[in-house]
TIGUTOR-322880 format. One record per residue (C-alpha): chain; residue number from 1; x, y, z. Coordinates in Angstrom, 3 decimals. Layout:
+---+-----+----------+----------+----------+
| c |   k |        X |        Y |        Z |
+---+-----+----------+----------+----------+
| A | NUM |        X |        Y |        Z |
...
+---+-----+----------+----------+----------+
! end
This chain:
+---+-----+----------+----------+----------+
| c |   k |        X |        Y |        Z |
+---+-----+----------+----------+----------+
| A |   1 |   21.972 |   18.191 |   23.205 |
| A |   2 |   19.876 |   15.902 |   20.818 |
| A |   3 |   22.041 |   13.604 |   19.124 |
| A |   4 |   22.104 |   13.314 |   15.167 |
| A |   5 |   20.373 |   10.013 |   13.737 |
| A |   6 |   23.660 |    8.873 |   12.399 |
| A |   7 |   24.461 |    7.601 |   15.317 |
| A |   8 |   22.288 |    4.320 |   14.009 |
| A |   9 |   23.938 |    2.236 |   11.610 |
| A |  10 |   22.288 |    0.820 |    8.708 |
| A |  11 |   24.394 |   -1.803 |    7.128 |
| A |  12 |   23.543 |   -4.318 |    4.231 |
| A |  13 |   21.863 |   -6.632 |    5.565 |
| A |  14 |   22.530 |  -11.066 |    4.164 |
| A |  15 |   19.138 |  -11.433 |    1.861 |
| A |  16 |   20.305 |  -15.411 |    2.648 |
| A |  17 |   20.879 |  -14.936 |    6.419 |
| A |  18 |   17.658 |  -15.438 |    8.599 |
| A |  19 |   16.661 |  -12.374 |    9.964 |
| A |  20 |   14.500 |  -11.483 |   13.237 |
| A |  21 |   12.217 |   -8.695 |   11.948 |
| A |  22 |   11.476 |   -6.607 |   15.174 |
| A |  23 |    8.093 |   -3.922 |   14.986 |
| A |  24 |    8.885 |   -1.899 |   18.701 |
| A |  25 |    7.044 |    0.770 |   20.350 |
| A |  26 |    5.476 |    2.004 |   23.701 |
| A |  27 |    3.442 |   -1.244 |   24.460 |
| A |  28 |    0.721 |   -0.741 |   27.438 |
| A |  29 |   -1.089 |   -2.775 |   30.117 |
| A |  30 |   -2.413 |   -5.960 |   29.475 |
| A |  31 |   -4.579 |   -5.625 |   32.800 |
| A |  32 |   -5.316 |   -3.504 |   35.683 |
| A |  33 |   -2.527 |   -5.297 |   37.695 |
| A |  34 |    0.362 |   -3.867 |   35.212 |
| A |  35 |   -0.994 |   -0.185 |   35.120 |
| A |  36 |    1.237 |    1.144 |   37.569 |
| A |  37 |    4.430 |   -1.091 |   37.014 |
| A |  38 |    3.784 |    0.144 |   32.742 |
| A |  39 |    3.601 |    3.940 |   34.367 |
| A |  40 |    6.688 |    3.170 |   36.333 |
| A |  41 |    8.890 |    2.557 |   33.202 |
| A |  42 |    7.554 |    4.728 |   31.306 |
| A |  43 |    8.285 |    7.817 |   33.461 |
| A |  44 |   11.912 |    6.811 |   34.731 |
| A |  45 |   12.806 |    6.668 |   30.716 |
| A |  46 |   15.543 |    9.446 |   30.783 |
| A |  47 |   14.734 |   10.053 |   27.186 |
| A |  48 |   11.319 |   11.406 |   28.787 |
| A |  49 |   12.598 |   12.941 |   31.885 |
| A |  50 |   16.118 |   13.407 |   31.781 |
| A |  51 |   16.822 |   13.764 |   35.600 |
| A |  52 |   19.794 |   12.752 |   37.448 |
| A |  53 |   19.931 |    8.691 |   38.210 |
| A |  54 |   19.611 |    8.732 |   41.541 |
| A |  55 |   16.099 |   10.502 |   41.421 |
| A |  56 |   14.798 |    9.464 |   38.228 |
| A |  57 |   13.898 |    6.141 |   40.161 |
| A |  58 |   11.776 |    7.769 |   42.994 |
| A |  59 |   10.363 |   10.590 |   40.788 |
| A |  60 |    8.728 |    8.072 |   38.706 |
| A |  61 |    7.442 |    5.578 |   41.293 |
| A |  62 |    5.795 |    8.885 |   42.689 |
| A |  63 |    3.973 |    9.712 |   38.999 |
| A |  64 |    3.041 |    6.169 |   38.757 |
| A |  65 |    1.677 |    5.878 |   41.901 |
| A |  66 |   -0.547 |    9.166 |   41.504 |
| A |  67 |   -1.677 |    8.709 |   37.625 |
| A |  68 |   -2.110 |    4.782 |   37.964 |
| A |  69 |   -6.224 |    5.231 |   39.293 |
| A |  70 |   -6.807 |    7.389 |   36.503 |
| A |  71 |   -5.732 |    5.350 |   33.975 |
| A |  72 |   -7.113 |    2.195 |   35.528 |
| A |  73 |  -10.548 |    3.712 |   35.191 |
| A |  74 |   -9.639 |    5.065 |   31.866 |
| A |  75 |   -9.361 |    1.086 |   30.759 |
| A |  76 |  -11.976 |    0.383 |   32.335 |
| A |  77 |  -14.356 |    2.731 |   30.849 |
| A |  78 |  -13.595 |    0.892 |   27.604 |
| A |  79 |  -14.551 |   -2.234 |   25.573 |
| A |  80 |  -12.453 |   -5.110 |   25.844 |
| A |  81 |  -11.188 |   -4.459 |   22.496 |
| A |  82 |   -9.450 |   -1.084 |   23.756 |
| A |  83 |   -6.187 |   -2.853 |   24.610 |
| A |  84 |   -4.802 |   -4.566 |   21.314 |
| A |  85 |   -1.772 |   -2.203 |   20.825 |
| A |  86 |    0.028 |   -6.046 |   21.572 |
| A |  87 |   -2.319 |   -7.818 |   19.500 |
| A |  88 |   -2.435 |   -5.767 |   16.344 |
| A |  89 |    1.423 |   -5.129 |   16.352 |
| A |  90 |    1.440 |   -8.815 |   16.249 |
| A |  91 |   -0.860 |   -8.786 |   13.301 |
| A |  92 |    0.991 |   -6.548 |   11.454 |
| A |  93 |    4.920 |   -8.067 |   12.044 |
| A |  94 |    3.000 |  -11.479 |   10.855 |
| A |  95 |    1.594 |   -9.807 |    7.642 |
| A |  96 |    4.840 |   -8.475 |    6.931 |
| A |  97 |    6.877 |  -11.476 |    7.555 |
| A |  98 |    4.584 |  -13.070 |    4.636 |
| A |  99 |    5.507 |  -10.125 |    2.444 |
| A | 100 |    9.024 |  -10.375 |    2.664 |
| A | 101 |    9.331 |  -14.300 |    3.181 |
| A | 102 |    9.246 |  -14.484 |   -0.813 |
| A | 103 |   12.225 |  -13.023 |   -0.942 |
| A | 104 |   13.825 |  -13.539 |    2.005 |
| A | 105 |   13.976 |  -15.716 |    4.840 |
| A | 106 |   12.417 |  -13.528 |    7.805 |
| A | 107 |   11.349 |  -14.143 |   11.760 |
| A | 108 |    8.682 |  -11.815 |   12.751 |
| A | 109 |    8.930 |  -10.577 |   16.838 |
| A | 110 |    7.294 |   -7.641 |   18.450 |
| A | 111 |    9.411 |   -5.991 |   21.492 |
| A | 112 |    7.897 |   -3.179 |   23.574 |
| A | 113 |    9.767 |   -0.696 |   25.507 |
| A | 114 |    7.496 |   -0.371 |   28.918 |
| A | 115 |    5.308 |   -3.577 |   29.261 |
| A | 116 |    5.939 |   -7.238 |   27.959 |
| A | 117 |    7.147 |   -8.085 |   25.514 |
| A | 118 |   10.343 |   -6.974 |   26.474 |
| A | 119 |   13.337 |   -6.846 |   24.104 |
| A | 120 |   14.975 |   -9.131 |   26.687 |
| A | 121 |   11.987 |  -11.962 |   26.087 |
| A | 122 |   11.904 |  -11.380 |   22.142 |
| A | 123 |   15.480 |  -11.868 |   21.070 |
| A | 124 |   16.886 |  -14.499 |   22.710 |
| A | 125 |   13.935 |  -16.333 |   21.685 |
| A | 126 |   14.461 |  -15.252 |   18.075 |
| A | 127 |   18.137 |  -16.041 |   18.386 |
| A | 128 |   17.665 |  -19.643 |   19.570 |
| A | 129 |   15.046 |  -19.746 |   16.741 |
| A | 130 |   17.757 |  -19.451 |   14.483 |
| A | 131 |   18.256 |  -16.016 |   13.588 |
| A | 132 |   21.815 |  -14.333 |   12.403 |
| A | 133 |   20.750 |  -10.706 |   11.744 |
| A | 134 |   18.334 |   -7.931 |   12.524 |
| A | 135 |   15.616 |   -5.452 |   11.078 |
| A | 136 |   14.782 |   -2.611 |   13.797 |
| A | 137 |   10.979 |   -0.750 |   12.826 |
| A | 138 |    9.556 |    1.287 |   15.130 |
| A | 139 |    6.002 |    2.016 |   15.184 |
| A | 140 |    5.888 |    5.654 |   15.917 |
| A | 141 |    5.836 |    7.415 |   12.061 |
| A | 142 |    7.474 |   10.594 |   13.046 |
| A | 143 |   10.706 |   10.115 |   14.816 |
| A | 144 |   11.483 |   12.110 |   18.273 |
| A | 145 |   14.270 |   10.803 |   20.805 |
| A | 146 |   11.303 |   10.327 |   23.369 |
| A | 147 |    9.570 |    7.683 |   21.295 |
| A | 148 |   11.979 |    5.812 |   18.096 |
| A | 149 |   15.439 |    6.511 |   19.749 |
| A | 150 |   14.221 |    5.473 |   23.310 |
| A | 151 |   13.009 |    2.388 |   21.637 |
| A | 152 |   15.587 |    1.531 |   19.099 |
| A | 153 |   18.537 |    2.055 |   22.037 |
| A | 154 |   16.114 |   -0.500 |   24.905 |
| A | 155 |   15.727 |   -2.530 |   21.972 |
| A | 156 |   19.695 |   -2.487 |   21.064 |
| A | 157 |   20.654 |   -3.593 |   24.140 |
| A | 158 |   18.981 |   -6.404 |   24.269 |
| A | 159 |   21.072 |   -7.506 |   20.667 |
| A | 160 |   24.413 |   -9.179 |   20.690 |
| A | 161 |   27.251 |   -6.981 |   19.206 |
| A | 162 |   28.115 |   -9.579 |   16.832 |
| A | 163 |   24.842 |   -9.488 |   15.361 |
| A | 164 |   24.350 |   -7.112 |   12.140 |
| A | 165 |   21.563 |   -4.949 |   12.473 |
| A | 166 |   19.643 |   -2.512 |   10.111 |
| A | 167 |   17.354 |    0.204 |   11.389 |
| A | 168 |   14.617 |    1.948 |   10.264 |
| A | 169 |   14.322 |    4.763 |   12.550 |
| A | 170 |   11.411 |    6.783 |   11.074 |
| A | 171 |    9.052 |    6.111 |    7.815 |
| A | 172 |    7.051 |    9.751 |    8.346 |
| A | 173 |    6.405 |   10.040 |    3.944 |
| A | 174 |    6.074 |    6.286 |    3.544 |
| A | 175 |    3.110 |    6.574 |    0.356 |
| A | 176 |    1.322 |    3.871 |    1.354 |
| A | 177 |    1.134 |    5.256 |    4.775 |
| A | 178 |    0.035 |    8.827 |    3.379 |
| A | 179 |   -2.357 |    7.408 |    1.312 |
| A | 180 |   -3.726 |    5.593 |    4.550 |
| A | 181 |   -4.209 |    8.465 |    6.407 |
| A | 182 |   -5.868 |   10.793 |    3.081 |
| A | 183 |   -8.255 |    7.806 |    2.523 |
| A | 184 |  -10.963 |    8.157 |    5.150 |
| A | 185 |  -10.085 |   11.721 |    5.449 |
| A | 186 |  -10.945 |   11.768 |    1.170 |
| A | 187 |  -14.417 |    9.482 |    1.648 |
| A | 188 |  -15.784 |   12.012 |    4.102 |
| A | 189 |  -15.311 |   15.355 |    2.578 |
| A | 190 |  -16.295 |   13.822 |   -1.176 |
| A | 191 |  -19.530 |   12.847 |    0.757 |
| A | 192 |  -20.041 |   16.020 |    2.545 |
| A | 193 |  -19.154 |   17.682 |   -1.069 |
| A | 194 |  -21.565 |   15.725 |   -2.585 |
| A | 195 |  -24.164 |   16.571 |   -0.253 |
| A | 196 |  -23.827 |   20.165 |   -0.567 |
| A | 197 |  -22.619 |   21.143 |    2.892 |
| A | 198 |  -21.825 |   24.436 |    3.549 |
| A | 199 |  -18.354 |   24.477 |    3.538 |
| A | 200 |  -18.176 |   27.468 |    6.139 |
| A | 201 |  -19.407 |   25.355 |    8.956 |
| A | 202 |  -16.910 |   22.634 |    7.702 |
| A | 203 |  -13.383 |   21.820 |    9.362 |
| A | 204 |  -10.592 |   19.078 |    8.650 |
| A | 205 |   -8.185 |   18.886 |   11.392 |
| A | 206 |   -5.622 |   16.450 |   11.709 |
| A | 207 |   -3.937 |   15.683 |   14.870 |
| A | 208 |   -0.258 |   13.905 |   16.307 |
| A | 209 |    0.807 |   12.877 |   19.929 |
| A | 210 |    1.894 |   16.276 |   21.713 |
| A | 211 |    5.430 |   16.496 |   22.835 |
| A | 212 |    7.198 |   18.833 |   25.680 |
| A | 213 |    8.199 |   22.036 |   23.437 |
| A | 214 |   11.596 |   21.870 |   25.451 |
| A | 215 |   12.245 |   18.830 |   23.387 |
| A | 216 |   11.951 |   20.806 |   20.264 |
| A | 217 |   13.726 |   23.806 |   21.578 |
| A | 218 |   17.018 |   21.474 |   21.819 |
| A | 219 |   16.328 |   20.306 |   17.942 |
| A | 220 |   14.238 |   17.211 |   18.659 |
| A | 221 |   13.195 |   16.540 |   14.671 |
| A | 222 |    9.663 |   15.198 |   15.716 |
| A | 223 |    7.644 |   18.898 |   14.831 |
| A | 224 |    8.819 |   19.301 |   11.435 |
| A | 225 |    8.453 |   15.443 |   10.424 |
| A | 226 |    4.761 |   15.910 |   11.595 |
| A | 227 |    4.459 |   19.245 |    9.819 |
| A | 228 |    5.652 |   17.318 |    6.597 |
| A | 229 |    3.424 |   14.331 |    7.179 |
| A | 230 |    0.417 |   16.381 |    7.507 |
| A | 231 |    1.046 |   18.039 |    4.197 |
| A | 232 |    1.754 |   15.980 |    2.255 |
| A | 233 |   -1.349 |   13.863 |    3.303 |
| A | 234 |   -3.329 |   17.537 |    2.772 |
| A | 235 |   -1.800 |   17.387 |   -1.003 |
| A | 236 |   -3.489 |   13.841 |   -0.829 |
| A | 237 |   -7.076 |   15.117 |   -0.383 |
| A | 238 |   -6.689 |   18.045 |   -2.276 |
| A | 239 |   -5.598 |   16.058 |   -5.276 |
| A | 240 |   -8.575 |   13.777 |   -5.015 |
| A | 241 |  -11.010 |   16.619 |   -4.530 |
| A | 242 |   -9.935 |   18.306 |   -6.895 |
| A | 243 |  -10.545 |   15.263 |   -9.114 |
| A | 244 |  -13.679 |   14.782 |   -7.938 |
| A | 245 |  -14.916 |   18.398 |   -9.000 |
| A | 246 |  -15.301 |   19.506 |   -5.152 |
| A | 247 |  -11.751 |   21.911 |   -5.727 |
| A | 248 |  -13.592 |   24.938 |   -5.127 |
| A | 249 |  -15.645 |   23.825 |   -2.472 |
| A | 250 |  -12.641 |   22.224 |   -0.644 |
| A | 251 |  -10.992 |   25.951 |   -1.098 |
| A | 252 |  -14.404 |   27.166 |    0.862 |
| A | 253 |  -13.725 |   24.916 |    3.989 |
| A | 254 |  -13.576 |   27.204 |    7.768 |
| A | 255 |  -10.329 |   25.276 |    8.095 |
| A | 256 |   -8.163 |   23.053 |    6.851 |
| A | 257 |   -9.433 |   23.394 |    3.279 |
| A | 258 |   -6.562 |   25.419 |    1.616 |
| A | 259 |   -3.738 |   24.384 |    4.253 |
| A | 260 |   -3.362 |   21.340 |    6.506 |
| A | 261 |   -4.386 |   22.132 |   10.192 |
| A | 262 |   -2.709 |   20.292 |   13.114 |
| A | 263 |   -3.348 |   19.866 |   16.390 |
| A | 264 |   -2.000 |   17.525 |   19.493 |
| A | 265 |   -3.108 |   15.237 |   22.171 |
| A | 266 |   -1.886 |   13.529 |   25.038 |
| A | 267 |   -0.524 |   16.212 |   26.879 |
| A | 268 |    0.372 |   15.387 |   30.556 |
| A | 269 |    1.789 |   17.913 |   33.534 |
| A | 270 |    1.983 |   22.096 |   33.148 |
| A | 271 |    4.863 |   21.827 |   31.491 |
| A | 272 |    4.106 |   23.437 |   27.734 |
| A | 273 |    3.630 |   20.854 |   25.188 |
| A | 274 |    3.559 |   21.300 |   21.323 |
| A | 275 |    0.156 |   23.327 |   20.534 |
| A | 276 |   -2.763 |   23.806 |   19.793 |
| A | 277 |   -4.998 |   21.393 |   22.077 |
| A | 278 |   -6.824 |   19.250 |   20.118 |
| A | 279 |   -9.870 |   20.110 |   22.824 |
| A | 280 |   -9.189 |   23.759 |   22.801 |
| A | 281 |   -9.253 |   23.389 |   18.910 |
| A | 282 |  -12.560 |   21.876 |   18.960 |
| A | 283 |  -13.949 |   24.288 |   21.494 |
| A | 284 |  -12.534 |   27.100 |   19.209 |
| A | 285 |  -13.887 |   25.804 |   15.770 |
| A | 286 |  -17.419 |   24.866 |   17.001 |
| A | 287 |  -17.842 |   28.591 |   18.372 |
| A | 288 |  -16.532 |   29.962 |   15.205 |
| A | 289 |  -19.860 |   27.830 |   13.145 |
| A | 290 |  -17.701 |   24.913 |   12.432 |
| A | 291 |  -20.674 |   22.076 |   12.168 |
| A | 292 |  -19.183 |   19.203 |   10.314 |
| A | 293 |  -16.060 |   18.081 |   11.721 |
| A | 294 |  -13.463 |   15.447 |   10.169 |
| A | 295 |  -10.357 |   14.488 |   12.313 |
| A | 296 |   -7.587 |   12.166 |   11.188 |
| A | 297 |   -4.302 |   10.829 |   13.602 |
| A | 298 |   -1.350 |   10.422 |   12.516 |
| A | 299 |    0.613 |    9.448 |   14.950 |
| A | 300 |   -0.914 |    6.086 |   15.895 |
| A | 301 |   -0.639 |    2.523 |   13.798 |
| A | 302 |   -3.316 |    1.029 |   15.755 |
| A | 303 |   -6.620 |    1.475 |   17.746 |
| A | 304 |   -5.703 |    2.134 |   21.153 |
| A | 305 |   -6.841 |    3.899 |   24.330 |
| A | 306 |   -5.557 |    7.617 |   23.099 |
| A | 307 |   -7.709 |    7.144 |   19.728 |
| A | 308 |  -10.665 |    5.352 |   21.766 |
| A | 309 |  -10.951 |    7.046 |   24.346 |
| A | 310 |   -9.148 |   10.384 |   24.335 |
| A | 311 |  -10.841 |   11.145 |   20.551 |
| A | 312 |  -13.824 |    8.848 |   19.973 |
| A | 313 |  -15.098 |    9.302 |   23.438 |
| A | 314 |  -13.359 |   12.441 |   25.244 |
| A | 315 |  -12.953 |   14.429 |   22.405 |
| A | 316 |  -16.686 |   13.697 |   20.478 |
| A | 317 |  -18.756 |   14.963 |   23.732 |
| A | 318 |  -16.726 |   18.197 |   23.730 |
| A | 319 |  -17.716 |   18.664 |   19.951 |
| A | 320 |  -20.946 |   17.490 |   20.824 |
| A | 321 |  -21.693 |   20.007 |   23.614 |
| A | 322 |  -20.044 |   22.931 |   22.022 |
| A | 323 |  -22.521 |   22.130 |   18.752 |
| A | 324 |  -20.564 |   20.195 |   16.179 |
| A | 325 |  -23.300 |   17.771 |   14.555 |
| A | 326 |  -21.399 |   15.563 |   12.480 |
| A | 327 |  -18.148 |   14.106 |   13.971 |
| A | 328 |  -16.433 |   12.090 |   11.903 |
| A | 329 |  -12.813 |   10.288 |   13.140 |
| A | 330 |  -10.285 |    8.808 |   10.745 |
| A | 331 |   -9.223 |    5.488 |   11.498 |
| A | 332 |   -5.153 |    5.057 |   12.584 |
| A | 333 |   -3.535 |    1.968 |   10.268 |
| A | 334 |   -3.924 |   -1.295 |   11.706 |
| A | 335 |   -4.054 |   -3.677 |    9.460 |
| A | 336 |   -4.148 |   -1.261 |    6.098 |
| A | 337 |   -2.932 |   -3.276 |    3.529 |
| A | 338 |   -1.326 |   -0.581 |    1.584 |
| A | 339 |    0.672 |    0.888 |    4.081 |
| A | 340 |    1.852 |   -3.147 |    5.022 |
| A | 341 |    2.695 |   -3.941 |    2.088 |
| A | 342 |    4.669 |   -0.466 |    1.640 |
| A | 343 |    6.520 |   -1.395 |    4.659 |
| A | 344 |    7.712 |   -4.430 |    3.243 |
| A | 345 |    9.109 |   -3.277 |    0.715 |
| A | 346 |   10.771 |   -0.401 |    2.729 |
| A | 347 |   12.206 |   -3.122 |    4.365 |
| A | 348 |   13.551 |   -5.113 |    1.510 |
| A | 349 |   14.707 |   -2.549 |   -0.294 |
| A | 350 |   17.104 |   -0.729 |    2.549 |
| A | 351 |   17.638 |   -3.054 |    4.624 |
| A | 352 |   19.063 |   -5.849 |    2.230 |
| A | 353 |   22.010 |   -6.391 |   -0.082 |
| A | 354 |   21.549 |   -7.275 |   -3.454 |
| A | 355 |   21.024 |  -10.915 |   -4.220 |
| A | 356 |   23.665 |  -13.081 |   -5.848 |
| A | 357 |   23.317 |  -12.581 |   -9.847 |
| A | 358 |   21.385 |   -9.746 |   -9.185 |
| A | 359 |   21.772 |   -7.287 |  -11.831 |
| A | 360 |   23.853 |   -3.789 |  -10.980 |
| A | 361 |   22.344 |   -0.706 |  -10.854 |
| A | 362 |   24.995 |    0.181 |  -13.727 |
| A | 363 |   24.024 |   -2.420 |  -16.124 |
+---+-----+----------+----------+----------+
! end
């Protein structure tokens, strides 16, 4: 049964105390060396498949060992620049750091859950930096037990009980993170508007990380936080098209004009996975006269091999060859000051007790 995210405390943090500010998520291979070791962890996480202990070991070796070729050529297929998931979480737990620093004393670390940094690396070295308490962000948007709570509970571990810690499990309606997403999504239909496309052969489509429908079926909250990501992003555009005097012609679209459209990615096995296909979506647009084609993750806060590869390679020949023309791919955060700085002070303001002399909310 899926557990209810009370289980994570979220006390009032010292705004005096130093604090080790961790950004976690899945991490990947930093070479072809760590490919299968990365696969290995990934698929004996019993948040991803619960089986019994004394398998779970074996079973995953066994994935590893078969998927590990693919994915090795899948890397290699792309620039150097496709592995900076590491890199640009870096980035971004540096750039928030300096946001909250001017108000608070803060230690920026990154710890991943299936490749180095490990949790086990990043806070003892935090610790014997000097920090006294914790702030827990995970980089996945929408929370799911497969993703946040794996990651929050690796990264707990590693924590000393004595240390307070305040987590952020999920930031899925963040504005500046909305407004992130509806931005490119907003500068390509305003320009197809403006050019007079015909709307009919026009599609917006946005589209998450897929997730084993079992998961849902045992109330797994990851769906509906997706659901109300998407629209409210979709309220976004609409809002500035309408502004823009493109309302009607936004109303016109094949899909995703009137309603936000979703589909997923990433699915692995035969197991059924939260639907549509983002490649059976394209496939079924582009026959129905879809010519102009705007996609937007949502799931991702940095470039990385599934938005690289899987969308602006993958993805873009199978529009291509079924006829779509213009293919146009939002980018996924990285280093989007808006959303940062939003962060921050999602951060600061939750995770922090008032200062000293601080005025009451009362007064």
């Amino acid at each position: 049964m899926i557990r209810s995210l009370q289980v994570y405390d979220r006390p009032k943090l010292d705004p005096q105390r130093p604090t080790g500010l961790i950004l976690c998520g899945m991490g990947g291979p930093d070479g072809p060396a760590a490919v299968e070791p990365f696969l290995r962890n990934l698929f004996r996480d019993p948040e991803i498949f619960p089986l019994p202990k004394l398998i779970a070991g074996l079973v995953g070796s066994w994935i590893a060992r078969r998927r590990a070729p693919k994915v090795r050529r899948d890397y290699a297929a792309m620039a150097d620049d496709a592995m900076t998931q590491l890199a640009a979480t870096k980035l971004q737990v540096e750039h928030l750091a300096a946001l909250i620093t001017a108000t608070h004393p803060i230690m920026p670390g990154v710890a991943m859950r299936y490749w180095h940094p490990f949790p086990t690396e990043t806070i003892p070295q935090l610790v014997t930096e000097g920090a006294q308490q914790f702030v827990i962000v995970p980089m996945y948007p929408q929370f799911s037990w497969a993703t946040n709570g794996s990651t929050i509970d690796f990264v707990l571990e590693s924590i000393p009980v004595e240390f307070p810690v305040h987590i952020i499990a999920d930031w899925h309606l963040l504005p500046g993170y909305l407004a992130a997403l509806a931005r490119p999504v907003i500068q390509t239909l305003t320009k197809w508007a403006g050019e007079q496309r015909d709307p009919r052969e026009t599609a917006l489509v946005y589209v998450a990380h897929s997730l084993p429908e079992s998961f849902v079926n045992k109330g797994d909250p990851y769906e509906d936080r997706t659901h109300d990501t998407v629209e409210a992003v979709q309220n976004l555009v609409t809002e500035a098209l309408a502004a823009a005097g493109h309302k009607k012609w936004l109303t016109e679209l094949l899909c995703g004009g009137t309603t936000a459209h979703l589909a997923y990615q990433s699915k692995v096995g035969p197991i059924a996975w939260l639907g549509p296909q983002a490649k059976d979506e394209t496939k079924r647009l582009a026959d129905l006269g879809v010519r102009n084609f705007c996609l937007q993750p949502v799931s991702f806060t940095c470039e990385h091999i599934e938005t690289r590869l899987e969308l602006d390679v993958e993805l873009r020949k199978i529009a291509s060859t079924a006829g779509i023309t213009d293919f146009q791919r939002g980018a996924a955060l990285n280093q989007d000051e808006g959303w940062l700085r939003e962060l921050a002070n999602l951060v600061t303001s939750t995770a922090f007790a008032q200062k000293v002399g601080a005025p009451s909310e009362s007064t």
